[in-house]
N, C-alpha and C positions, 0 to 999 in steps of 0.2 A: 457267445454273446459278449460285447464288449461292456465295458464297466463305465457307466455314465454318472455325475458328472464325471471330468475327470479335475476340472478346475475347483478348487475348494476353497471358500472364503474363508479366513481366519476372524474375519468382520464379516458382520449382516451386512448385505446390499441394502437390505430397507433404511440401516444407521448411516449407510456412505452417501445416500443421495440427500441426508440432510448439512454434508459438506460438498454439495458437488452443485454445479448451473447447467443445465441441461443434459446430465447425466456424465459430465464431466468434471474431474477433479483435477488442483495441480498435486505431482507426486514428487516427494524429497527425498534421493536415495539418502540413509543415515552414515553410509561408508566415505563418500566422498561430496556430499551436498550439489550432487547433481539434480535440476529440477527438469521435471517433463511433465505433459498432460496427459491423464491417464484415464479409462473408461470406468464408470461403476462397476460395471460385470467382471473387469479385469483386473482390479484396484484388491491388495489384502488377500491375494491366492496364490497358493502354491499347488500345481500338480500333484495329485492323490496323496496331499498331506493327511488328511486321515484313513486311508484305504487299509485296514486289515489284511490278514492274510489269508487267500482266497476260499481257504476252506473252513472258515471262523463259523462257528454254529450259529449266527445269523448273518452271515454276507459278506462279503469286504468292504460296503459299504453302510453298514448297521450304526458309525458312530457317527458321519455325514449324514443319515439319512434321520438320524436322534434328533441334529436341532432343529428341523423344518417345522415341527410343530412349537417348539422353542420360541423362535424369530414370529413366528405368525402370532401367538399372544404377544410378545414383545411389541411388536409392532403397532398392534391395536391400541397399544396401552401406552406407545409412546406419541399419537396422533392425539389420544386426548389429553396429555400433558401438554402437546404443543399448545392446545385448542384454550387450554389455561387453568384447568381441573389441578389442584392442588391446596390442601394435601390428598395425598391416596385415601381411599379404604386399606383397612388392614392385608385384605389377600392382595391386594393390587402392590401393595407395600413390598408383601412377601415375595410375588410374581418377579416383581422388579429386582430385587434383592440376589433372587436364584438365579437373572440372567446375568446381571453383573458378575457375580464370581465364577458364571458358567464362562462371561466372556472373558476372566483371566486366564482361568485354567485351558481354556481351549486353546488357548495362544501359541504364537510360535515359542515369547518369552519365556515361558511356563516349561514347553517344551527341554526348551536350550536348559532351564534350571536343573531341570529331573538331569538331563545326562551328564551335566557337571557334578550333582551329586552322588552318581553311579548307582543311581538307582538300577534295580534288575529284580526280575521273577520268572516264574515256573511257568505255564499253562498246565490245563486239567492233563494233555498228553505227556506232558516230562518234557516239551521243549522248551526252549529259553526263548524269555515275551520279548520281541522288536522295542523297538524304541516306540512305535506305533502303539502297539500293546499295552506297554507301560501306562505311554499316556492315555489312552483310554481309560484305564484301568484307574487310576488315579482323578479323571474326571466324572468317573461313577462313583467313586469313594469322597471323593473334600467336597461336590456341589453343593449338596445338603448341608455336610457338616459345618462351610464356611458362611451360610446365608443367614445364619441367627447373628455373627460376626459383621453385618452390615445391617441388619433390622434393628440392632436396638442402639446404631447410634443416631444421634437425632440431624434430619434431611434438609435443607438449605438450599432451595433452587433459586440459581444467579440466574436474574436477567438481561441480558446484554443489550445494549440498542446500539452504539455507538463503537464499541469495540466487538469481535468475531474472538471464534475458538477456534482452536486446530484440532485436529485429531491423529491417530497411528493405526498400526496393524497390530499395539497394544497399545490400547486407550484406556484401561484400567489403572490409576496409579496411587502407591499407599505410601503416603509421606510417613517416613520410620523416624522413631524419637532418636535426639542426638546423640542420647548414650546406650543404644543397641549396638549388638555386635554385628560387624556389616556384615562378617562372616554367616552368619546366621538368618541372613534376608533372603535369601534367594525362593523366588518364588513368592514377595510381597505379603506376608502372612496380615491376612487382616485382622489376627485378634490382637497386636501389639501394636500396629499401625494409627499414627499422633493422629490422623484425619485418610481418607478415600477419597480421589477426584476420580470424576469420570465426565468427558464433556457430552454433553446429548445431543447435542444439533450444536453448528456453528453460533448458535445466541442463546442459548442456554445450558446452564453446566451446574450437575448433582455433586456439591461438596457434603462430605461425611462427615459429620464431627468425631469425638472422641468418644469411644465407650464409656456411661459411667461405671463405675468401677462395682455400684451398690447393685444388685441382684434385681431386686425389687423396681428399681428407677427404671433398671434398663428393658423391663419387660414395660413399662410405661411407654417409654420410652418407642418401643417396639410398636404400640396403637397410632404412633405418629401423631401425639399433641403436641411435639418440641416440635417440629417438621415447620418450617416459614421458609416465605418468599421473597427476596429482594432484588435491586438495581445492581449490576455488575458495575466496578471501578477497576481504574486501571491494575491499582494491584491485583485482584483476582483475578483479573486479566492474564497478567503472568505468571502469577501463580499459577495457576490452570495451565500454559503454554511450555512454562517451561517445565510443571511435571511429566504433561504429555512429552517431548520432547526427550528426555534423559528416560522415559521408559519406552519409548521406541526400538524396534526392533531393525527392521529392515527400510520404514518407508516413514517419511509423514505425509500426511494429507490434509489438502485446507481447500476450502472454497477459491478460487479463481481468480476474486476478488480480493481475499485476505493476506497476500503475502504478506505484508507489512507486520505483520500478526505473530509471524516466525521469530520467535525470542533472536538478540544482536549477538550472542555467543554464537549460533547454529552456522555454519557456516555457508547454508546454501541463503539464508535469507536478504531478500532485495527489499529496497524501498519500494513502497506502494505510488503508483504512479501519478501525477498531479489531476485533479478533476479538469 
């Protein structure tokens, strides 16, 4: 029997259609700033990027088939923030939290880091874990650990009306304070991390502030009473663009509409056309 899918989103389809018009996105290779339009279904996938090894004590496809329930609360809970629900409840907080650093770690970036760091392990048989494995293995271990690392710092959702977001095939990004070792970033650690962007939809975008440092505050912290809403500005604007942007991986992606939106360093970006 063959192994379905086999295309595997590194991004929710349900997150890409809130950058895409009719189920269509523009796509920006990050190699050479070649731009194309590309399909939701087909946008943010690699071939059995997470496909196990076929005789894995639940499947080879047991870590594809992990987030479908993942994405299906996510998505629930990202319709009623479009809807204008904010702030969370506590578990919606929490919900939120677990998929954001599920959707780092699931990454290709995330990937690319473990195998510069040489990461390696055993399986229960004495073979040596794939690179597959690894990352698995690693996404069962930091999910939880890294989600109290994004709940207690206090939430900020930008409004956009007049300016757009872009987004990536990593749209997770942790602005690192300027006296860390860069050496020592790989894999965007959110507990030392100045602030978290992450853009939700093309008009709205969850900035993270900084953890407080006192115990106490940041379990407050954590109930989302600091949590507020505001007007997006140009700056956040690029702020937001051009984090996404430099933590891109293979591809950006933007609404159709939005080229213009493409930070002026990037070099695929065009001006947006006259009304």
């Amino acid at each position: 029997m063959p192994d379905h899918p086999k295309r595997h989103h590194v991004v929710p389809q349900f997150y890409l259609r809130e950058f895409a018009m009719s189920e269509q996105l523009t796509a920006i290779q990050v190699l050479d700033g070649r731009r194309f339009s590309t399909a939701v279904r087909k946008a943010a996938s690699e071939t059995h990027f997470y496909r196990l090894a076929p005789d894995h004590d639940l499947g080879p496809l047991a870590l594809e088939n992990a987030f479908s329930p993942v994405e299906g609360d996510a998505a629930a809970l990202f319709k009623r923030i479009i809807a204008g629900e904010w702030p969370l409840p506590y578990d919606d907080r929490r919900q939120l939290s677990f998929f954001i650093a599920l959707q780092l770690l699931r990454g290709p970036r995330f990937r690319i880091a473990l195998g510069a760091s040489g990461a390696s392990g055993i399986n229960a048989d004495g073979s040596a874990m794939t690179p597959v494995d690894i990352h698995a293995h690693q996404i069962a271990t930091l999910a939880e650990e890294w989600m109290p690392q994004l709940m207690g710092r206090p939430w900020y959702l930008v409004q956009f009306t007049h300016r757009s977001l872009i987004t990536s095939d990593s749209p997770v990004s942790s602005i690192r304070p300027l006296d860390y070792d860069a050496g020592l970033w790989a894999g965007a650690p959110f507990a030392v991390a100045n602030e978290v962007l992450y853009p939700v939809t093309r008009k709205l975008g969850l900035k993270m502030g900084s953890l407080p440092p006192d115990l106490d505050q940041r379990r407050l912290t954590e109930l989302g009473v600091l949590d507020q809403t505001g007007p997006g500005t140009a700056y956040l604007e690029k702020q937001f663009n051009r984090a996404t942007t430099e933590t891109a991986t293979k591809h950006l992606f933007h609404h159709p509409s939005d080229a213009g939106f493409v930070p002026s360093e990037f070099p695929g970006r065009t001006e947006p056309s006259p009304p």
